[in-house]
C-alpha positions as CSV (number, residue, x, y, z in Angstrom):
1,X,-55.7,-15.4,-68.9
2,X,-58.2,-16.5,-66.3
3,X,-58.8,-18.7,-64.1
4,X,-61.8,-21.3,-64.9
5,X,-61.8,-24.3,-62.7
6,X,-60.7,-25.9,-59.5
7,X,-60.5,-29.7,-59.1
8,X,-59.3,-31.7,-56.4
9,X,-58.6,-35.3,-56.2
10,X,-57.6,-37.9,-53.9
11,X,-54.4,-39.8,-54.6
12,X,-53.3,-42.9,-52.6
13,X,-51.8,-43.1,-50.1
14,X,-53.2,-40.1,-48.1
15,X,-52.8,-37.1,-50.8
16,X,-54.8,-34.7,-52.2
17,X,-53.7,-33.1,-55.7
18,X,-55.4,-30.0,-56.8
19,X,-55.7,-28.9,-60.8
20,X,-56.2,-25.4,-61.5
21,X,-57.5,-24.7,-65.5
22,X,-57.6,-21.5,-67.5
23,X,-59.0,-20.3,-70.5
24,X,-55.7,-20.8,-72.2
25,X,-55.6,-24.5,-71.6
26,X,-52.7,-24.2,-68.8
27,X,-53.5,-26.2,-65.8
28,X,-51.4,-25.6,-62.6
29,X,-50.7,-28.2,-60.0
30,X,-50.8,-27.9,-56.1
31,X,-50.6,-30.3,-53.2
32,X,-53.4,-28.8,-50.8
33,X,-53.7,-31.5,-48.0
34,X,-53.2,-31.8,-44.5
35,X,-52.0,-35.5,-43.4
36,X,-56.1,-37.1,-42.4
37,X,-57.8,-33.6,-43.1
38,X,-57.9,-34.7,-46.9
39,X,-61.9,-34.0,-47.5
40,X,-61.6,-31.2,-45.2
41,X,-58.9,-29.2,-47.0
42,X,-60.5,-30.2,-50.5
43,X,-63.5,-28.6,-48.6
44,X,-61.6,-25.5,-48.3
45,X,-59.9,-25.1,-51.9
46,X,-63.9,-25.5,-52.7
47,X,-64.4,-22.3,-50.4
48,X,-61.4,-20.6,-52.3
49,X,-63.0,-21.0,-56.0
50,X,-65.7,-17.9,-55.9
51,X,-62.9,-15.8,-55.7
52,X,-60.4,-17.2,-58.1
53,X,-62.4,-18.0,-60.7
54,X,-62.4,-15.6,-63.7
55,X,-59.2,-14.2,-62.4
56,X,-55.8,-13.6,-63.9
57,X,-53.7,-16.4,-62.0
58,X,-50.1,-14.6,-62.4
59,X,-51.1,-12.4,-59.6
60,X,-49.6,-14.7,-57.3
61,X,-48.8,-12.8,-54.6
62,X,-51.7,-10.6,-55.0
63,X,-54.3,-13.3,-54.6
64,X,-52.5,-14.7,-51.5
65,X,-52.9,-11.7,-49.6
66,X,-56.8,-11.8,-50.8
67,X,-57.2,-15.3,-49.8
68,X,-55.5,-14.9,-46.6
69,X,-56.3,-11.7,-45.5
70,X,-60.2,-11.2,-46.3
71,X,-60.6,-14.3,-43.6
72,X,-61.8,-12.9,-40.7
73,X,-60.5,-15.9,-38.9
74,X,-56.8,-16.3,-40.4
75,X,-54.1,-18.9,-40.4
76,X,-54.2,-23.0,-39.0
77,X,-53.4,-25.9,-40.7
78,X,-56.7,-26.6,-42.8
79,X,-57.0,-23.0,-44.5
80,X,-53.4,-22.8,-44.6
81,X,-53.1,-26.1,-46.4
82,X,-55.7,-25.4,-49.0
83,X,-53.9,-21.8,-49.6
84,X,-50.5,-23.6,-50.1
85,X,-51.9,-26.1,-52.4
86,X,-53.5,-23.2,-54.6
87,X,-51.0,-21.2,-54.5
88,X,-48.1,-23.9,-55.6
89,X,-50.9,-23.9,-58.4
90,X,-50.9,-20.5,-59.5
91,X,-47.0,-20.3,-59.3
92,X,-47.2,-23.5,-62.0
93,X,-49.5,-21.9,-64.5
94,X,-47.3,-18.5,-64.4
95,X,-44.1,-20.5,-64.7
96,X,-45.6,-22.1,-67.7
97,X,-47.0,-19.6,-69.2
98,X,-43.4,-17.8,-69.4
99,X,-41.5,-21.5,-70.2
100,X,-39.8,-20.9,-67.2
101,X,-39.1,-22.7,-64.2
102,X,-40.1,-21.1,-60.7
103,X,-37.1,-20.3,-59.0
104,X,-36.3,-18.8,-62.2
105,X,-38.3,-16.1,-60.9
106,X,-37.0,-16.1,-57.7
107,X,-33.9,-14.8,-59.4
108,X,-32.3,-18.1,-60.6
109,X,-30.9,-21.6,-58.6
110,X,-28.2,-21.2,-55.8
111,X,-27.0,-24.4,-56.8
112,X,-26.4,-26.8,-59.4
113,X,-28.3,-29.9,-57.5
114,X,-30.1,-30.5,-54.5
115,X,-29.1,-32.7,-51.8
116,X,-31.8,-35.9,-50.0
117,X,-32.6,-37.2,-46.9
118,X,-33.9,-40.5,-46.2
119,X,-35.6,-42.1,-43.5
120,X,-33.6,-45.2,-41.9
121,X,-34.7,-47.0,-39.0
122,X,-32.3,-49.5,-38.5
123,X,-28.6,-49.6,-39.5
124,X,-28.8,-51.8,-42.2
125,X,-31.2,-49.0,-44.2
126,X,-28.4,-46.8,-43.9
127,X,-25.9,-48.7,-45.3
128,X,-28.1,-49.9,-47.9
129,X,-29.0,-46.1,-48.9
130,X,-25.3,-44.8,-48.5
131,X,-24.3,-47.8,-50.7
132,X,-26.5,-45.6,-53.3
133,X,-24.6,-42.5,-52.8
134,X,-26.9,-41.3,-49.8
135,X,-25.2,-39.4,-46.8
136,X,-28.1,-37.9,-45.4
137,X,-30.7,-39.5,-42.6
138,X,-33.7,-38.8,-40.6
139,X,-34.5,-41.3,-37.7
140,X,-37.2,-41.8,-34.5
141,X,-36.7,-42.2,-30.9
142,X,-36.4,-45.8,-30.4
143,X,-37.1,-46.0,-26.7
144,X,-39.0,-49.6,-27.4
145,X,-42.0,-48.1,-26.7
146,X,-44.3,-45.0,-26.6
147,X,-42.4,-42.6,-24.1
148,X,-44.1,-41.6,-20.1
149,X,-43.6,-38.1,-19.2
150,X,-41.0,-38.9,-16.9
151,X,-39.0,-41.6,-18.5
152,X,-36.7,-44.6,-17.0
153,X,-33.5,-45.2,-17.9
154,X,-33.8,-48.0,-19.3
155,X,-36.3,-46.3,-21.8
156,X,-33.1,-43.5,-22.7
157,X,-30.6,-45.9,-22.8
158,X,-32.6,-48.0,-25.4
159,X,-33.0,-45.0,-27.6
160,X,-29.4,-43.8,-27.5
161,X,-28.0,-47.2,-28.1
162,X,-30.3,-47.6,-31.5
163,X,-28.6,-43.9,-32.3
164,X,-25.3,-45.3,-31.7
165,X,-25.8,-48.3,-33.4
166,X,-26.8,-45.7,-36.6
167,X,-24.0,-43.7,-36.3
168,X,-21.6,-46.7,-36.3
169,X,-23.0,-47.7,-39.5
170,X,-22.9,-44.4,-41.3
171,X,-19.4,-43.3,-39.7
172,X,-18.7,-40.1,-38.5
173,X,-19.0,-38.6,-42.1
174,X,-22.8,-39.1,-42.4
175,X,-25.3,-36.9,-41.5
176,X,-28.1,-38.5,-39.2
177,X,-30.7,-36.3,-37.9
178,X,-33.6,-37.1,-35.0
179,X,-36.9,-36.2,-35.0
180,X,-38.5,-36.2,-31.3
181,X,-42.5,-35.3,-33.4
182,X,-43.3,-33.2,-30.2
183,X,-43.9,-36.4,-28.6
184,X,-41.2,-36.4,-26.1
185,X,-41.6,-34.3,-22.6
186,X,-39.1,-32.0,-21.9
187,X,-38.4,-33.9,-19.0
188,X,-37.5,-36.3,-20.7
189,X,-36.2,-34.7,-24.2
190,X,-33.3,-33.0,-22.0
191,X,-32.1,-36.5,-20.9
192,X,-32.3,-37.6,-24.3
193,X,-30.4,-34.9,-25.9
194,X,-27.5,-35.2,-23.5
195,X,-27.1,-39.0,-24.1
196,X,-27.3,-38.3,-27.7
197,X,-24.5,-35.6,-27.8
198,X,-21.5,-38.1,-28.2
199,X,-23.2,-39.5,-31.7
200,X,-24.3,-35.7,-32.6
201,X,-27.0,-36.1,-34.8
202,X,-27.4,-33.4,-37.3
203,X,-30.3,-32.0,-35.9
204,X,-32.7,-32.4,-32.5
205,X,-36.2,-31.9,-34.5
206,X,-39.2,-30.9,-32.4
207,X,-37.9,-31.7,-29.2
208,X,-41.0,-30.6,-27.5
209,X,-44.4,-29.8,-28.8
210,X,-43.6,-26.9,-31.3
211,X,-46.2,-24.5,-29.8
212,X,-44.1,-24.7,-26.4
213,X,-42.0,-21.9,-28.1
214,X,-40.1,-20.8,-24.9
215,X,-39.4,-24.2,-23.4
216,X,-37.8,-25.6,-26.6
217,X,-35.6,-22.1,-26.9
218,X,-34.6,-23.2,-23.2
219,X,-33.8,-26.9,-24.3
220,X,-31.7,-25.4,-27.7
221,X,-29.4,-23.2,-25.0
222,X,-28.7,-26.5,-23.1
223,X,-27.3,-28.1,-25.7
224,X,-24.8,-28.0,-28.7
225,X,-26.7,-29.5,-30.8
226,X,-28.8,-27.9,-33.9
227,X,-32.5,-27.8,-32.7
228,X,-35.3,-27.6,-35.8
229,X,-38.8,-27.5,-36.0
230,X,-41.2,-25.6,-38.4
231,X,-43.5,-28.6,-39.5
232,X,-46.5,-27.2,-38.0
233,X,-46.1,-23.7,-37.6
234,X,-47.9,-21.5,-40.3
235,X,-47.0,-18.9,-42.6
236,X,-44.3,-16.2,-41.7
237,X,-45.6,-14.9,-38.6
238,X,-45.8,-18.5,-37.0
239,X,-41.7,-18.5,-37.7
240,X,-41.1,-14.9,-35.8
241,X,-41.1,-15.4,-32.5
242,X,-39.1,-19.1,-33.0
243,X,-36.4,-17.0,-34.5
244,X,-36.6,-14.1,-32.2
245,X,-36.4,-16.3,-29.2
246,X,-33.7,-18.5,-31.1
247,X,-35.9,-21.8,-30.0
248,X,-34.3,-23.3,-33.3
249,X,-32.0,-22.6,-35.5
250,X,-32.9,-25.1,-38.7
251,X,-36.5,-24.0,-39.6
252,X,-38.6,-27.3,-41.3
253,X,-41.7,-25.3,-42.9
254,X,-43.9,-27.5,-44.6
255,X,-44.5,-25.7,-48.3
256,X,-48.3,-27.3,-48.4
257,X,-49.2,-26.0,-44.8
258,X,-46.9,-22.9,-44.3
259,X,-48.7,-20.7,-47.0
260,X,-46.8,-22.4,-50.4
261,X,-44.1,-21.8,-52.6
262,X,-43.2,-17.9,-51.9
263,X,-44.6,-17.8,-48.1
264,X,-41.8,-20.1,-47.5
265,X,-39.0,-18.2,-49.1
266,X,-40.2,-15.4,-47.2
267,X,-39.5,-17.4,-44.1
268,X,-36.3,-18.3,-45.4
269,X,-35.1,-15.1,-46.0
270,X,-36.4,-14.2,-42.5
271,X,-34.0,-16.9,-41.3
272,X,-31.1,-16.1,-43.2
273,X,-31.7,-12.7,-40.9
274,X,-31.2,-14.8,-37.8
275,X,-28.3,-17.2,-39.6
276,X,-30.4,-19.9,-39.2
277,X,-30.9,-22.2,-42.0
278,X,-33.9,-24.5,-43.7
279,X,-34.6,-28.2,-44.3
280,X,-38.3,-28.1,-45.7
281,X,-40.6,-30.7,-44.5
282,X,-42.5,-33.4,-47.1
283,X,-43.9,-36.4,-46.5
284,X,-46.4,-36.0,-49.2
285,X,-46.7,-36.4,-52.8
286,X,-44.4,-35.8,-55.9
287,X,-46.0,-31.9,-56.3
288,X,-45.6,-31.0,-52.9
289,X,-41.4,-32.4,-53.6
290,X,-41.9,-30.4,-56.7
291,X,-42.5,-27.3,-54.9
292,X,-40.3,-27.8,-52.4
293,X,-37.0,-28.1,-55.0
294,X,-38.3,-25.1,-56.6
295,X,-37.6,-23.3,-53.5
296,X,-34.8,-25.4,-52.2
297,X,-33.3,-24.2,-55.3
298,X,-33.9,-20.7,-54.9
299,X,-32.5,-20.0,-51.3
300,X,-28.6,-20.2,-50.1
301,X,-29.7,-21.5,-46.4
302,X,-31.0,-25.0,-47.9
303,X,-29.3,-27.9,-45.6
304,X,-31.6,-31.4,-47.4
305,X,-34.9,-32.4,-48.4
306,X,-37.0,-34.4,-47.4
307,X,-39.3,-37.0,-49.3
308,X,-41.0,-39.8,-49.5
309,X,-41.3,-40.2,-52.9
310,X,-39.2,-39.3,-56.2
311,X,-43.0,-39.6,-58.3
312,X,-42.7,-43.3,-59.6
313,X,-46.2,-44.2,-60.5
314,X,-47.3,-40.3,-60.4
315,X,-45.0,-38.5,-62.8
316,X,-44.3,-39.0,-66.5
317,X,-40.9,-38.1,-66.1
318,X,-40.3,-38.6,-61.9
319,X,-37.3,-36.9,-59.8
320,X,-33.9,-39.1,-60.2
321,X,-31.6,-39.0,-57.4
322,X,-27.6,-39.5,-58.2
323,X,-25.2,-40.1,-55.2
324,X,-27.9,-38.9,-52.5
325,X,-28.7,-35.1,-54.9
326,X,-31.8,-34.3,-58.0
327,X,-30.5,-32.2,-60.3
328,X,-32.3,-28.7,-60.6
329,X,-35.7,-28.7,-62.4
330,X,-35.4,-26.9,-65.5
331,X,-38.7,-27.9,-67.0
332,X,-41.5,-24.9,-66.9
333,X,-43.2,-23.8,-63.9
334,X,-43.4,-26.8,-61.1
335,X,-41.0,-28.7,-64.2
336,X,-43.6,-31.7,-63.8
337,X,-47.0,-33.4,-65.6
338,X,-49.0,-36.3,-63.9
339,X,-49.3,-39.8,-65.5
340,X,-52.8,-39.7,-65.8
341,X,-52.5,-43.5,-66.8
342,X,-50.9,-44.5,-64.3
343,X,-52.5,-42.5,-61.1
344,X,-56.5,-44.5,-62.4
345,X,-56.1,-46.9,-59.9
346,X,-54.5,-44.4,-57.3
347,X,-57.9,-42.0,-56.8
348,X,-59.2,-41.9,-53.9
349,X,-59.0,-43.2,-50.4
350,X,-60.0,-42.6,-46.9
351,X,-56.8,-42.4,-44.6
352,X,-56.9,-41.2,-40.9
353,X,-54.2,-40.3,-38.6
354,X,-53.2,-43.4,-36.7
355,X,-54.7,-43.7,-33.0
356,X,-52.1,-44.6,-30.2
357,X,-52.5,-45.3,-26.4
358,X,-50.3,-46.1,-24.3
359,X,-49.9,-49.8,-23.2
360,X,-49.6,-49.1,-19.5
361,X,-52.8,-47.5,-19.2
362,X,-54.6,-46.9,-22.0
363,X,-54.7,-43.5,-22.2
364,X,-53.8,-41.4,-25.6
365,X,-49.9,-41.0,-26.7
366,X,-49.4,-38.4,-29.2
367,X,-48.6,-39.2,-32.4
C-alpha cells in the first residue's frame, strides 16, 4: 500500500480536516489544525507530502520519527499540529486496513465506555446537563471581568461566589473542574485557589502560563487541589520536566498539537510513571474526539474527555452520549466516515483568535 495524496480542507467553525488516500482506495482521516493557524498548518501538512507520498502508511511510528526528527528546527505548535493531524491519518488507514479499531492495537480498551465533560457557565447548564445523565464540568474564572495582575477582592470574591453558586447546583457528587487558560497571575491564581478550596473543584487547570513550569509546581504544593495543564505543551519531551517537577498531576495533552494518537499514549504512560493521570484536551472537530476516544480507551489513567461536539452535521453515524459516557468505538481504524452531504456548506472559513484588551487601559489581556 502507498500513500498517494494529501488533502486538506477547512470545516466550519475553525477546523481543518485532513484526507490521506492510497493506492488501495483507503483514505485516513486526521485533524491537523491549530485554533487561528488553520492555513498555516494546512501549509505545513503541504510541506509533509514529498515525503509521504509513495510510502507504505502502516509505518506509523516510523514515519513520525522521519517527520519529526529530519527538522532541523523541531517541535511548536504549527509543525506539531500538522504532524498530529497526519499521523491520526495514518493510524486510520492501518486500522482499516486490518478491520480493526486503533486501540485495538494498543492492546485492546481498559474500559467498557468513556466518560464526558461539558462546559457550563452558569448553574442552570449544569442542571440542565446532569438532568441528561452528565456528572462531569469544566467552567472559567468569572471574576466579571478580564483579571489585573494584582487583583481586588472584590474581583476573587466574584469568581468564587459563581463557583459556589456551581457547586450548589451540581451537589457535592458532581465533578466541576476550573480552567484559569494561563490567564491568571500567580499573584493572583494563589488567592483564587485558596478561596476555591471549600467548593474543590476537580481540577485547577493552567493556573499560570504553562511555560512557567516551576512557578505552577510551587502553586500545586500550596494547595490540595489537583493542578492540570498539558494543552499547549508538545510531544513527550514538553511533559518531562512537568512531571519531574510534579507542576501537575492531571496532564491535558491535546492529541492534534502534542504529536497524535501514539505520542500521546507515550505521554500517558510516562504519567502513569509519576501516578499522575490524563484528561485529553479537544475543543475541535468530531476526528480530533475520534482520536482522542481511541486513546482514552487504550490507557487506565483516563479521568474525562473533553468536546465540543459529538459529529452532528459531520459524521454519518456521530458519537452518542448515555448518562454523561460514549460507548467504545468498535468500528475500524478512527471507527468513523464524514457526511460528505452534509459538511458542502461547512468548507471553508477564515476564523482568528479573538483580540482582548483590557477595559481599564487598553492594553492586551491574554486570551
Amino acid at each position: 500500500m502507498k500513500i498517494t495524496k494529501l488533502e486538506t480542507f477547512l470545516v466550519k467553525p475553525r477546523w481543518l480536516f485532513l484526507k490521506v488516500h492510497t493506492d488501495e482506495g483507503l483514505v485516513g482521516l486526521g485533524e491537523p489544525v491549530l485554533e487561528g493557524r488553520a492555513r498555516t498548518c494546512a501549509t505545513a501538512v503541504e510541506e509533509l507530502a514529498p515525503y509521504l507520498i509513495g510510502q507504505d502508511p502502516r509505518r506509523v511510528v516510523h514515519h513520525w520519527q522521519a517527520m519529526y526528527r529530519h527538522a532541523f528546527y523541531r517541535g511548536g505548535p504549527i509543525l506539531c499540529s500538522a504532524l498530529s493531524g497526519v499521523e491520526q491519518a495514518l493510524w486510520d488507514i492501518t486500522g482499516k486496513a486490518l478491520g480493526v479499531p486503533i486501540h485495538q492495537l494498543f492492546g485492546g480498551p481498559t474500559r467498557d465506555r468513556i466518560r464526558l465533560y461539558k462546559h457550563a457557565g452558569d448553574p442552570q447548564s449544569i442542571r440542565d446537563w446532569m438532568a441528561k445523565g452528565f456528572t462531569a464540568f469544566k467552567t472559567g474564572v468569572a471574576g466579571g471581568r478580564s483579571a489585573r495582575i494584582i487583583e481586588t477582592k472584590g474581583f476573587v470574591d466574584r469568581a468564587v461566589a459563581a463557583f459556589a453558586a456551581l457547586r450548589e447546583a451540581g451537589g457535592p457528587e458532581a465533578d466541576i473542574a476550573i480552567d484559569f487558560h494561563g490567564a491568571i497571575s500567580p499573584q493572583t491564581a494563589k488567592l483564587l485557589i485558596k478561596g476555591l478550596e471549600p467548593y474543590q473543584p476537580m481540577f485547577i487547570e493552567e493556573p499560570c502560563q504553562c511555560q512557567n513550569v516551576d512557578v505552577m509546581a510551587d502553586i500545586a504544593r500550596g494547595t490540595h487541589l489537583p493542578i492540570a495543564t498539558g494543552e499547549r505543551i508538545f510531544t513527550k519531551w514538553g511533559f518531562r520536566e512537568i512531571l519531574e517537577k510534579h507542576a501537575a498531576s492531571i496532564l491535558q495533552p491535546d492529541l492534534c498539537h502534542a504529536g497524535g494518537i501514539h505520542e500521546t499514549r507515550l505521554i500517558a504512560g510516562m504519567a502513569e510513571a509519576y501516578y499522575a493521570a490524563l484528561a485529553p484536551h479537544n475543543p475541535l472537530g468530531p476526528i480530533s474526539l475520534a482520536a482522542c476516544l481511541q486513546l482514552d480507551a487504550s490507557i487506565p489513567n483516563f479521568i474525562a474527555q473533553e468536546h465540543t461536539t459529538l459529529g452532528e452535521g459531520y459524521l454519518k453515524t456521530p458519537f452518542v452520549a448515555k448518562d454523561g459516557y460514549v460507548d467504545v468505538p468498535t468500528g475500524p481504524g478512527l471507527g468513523i466516515e464524514l457526511d460528505e452531504n452534509a459538511l458542502a456548506d461547512k468548507i471553508d472559513h477564515d476564523w482568528r483568535s479573538p483580540e482582548l484588551y483590557h477595559p481599564d487601559d487598553g492594553s492586551v489581556v491574554d486570551w
